[in-house]
C-alpha positions, 0 to 999 in steps of 0.5 A, spaced: 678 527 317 684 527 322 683 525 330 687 528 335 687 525 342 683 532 345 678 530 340 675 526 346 674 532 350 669 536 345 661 535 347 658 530 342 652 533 338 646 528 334 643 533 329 646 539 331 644 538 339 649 538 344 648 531 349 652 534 354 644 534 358 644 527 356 650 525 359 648 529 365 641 526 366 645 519 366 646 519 374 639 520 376 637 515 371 641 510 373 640 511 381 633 507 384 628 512 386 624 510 393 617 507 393 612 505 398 613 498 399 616 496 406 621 492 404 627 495 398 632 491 395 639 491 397 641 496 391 636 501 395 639 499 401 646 500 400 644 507 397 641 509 402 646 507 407 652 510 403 648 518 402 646 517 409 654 516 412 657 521 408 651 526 409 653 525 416 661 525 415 661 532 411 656 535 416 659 533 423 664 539 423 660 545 420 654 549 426 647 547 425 646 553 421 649 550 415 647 543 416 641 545 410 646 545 405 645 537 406 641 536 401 645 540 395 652 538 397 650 531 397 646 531 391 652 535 387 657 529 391 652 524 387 652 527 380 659 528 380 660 521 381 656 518 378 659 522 371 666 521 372 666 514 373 660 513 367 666 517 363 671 511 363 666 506 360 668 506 352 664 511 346 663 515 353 662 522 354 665 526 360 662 533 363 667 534 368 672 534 363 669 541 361 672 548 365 665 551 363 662 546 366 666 545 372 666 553 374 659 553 373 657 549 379 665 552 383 663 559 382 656 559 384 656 555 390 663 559 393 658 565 392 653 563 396 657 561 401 661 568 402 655 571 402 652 568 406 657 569 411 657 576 409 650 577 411 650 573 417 657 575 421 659 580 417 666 582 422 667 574 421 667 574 415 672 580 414 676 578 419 678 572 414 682 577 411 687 579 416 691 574 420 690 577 428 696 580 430 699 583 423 704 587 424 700 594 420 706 596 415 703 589 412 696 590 413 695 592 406 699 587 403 696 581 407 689 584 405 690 585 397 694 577 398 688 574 402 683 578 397 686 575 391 686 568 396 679 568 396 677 569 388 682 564 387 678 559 390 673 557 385 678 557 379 682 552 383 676 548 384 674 547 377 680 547 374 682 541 378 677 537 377 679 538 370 686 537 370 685 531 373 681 528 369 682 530 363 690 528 365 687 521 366 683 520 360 690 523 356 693 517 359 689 511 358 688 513 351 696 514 350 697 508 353 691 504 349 694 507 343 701 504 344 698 497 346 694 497 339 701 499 335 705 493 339 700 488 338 706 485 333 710 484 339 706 480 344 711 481 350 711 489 349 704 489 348 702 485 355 706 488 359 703 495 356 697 493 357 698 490 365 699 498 365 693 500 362 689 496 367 693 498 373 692 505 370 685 504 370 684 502 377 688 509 378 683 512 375 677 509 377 680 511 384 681 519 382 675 519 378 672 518 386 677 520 390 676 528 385 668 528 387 669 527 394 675 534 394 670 538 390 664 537 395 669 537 400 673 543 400 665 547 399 664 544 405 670 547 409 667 554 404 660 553 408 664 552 414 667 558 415 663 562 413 657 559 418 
């Protein structure tokens, strides 16, 4: 059976069950679970500090009406994390290199934005669509261009989420291949594989750095629309 490099991508399955549930169950495992004693361990300590200080930085800038989304985009900053940096380990699974997955959290937390700003300031909301002082022969133009703005959100969302990270899985797998089939050239070899490991920290720094955009641009949604 012939490999190819996107082989990587395709959900693995044990018996003709997907483990993709598996692999997204992994994150609330591996996080410690609060109890009642009075005094928890540094690790319990660091958490809580580090979900505290981002809730409270992705919450400053939006009305107090949308600060009940704490919750969501804090627990979805979390899993996504967690699963994009548990997909660098080896014989490892990645979810998020999925766009099914992927538009599956992007659309329905972009829905429940728009709608929620349009029940809330319905004017607002479609004001949005039309820069003030259009001149009116561009007023049609400008509304079918803003409208199609608008449902591109999602797409965007999932897609570079997507893109990025299987862009980096690619490359470290491209890079590994050509370390292993220079191995008889010991200066080459080294050299490739000081590349492999700055490219790994790189992708360490985007598996973070795409988690943190992904909630974040929900956050700008859930601001304009509260």
């Amino acid at each position: 059976m012939n490999l190819t490099f996107f082989d990587q991508f395709m959900s693995p399955q044990t018996l003709g069950i997907p483990l993709t549930i598996l692999a997204l169950l992994m994150p609330s495992l591996i996080f410690p679970t609060q109890n009642n004693r009075w005094l928890t361990n540094r690790l319990s300590t660091l958490q809580s500090w580090t979900i505290n200080s981002f809730t409270k930085q992705l919450m400053m800038p939006i009305d107090k009406a949308g600060h009940k989304w704490s919750i969501i985009l804090t627990s979805l900053m979390a899993m996504l994390l967690m699963i994009n940096l548990l997909g660098l380990l080896p014989y490892t699974f990645t979810p998020t290199t999925q766009l099914s997955m992927n538009m599956g959290l992007a659309v329905p937390m972009w829905m429940a934005t728009v709608f929620m700003g349009l029940r809330n300031q319905l004017t607002t909301s479609l004001g949005h669509l039309l820069p003030e002082g259009t001149p009116t022969p561009l007023i049609p133009i400008l509304i079918m261009i803003e409208t199609i703005s608008l449902f591109i959100r999602p797409l965007a969302l999932g897609v570079r989420l997507t893109a990025n990270l299987t862009a980096g899985h690619l490359l470290i797998q491209l890079t590994s291949t050509a370390v292993l089939a220079l191995l008889s050239t010991t200066t080459l070899s080294i050299l490739i594989m000081i590349i492999l490991l700055l490219l790994t920290i790189l992708e360490l720094a985007v598996a973070m750095i795409q988690a943190y955009v992904f909630v974040l641009l929900l956050s700008l949604f859930l601001q304009e629309n509260t």
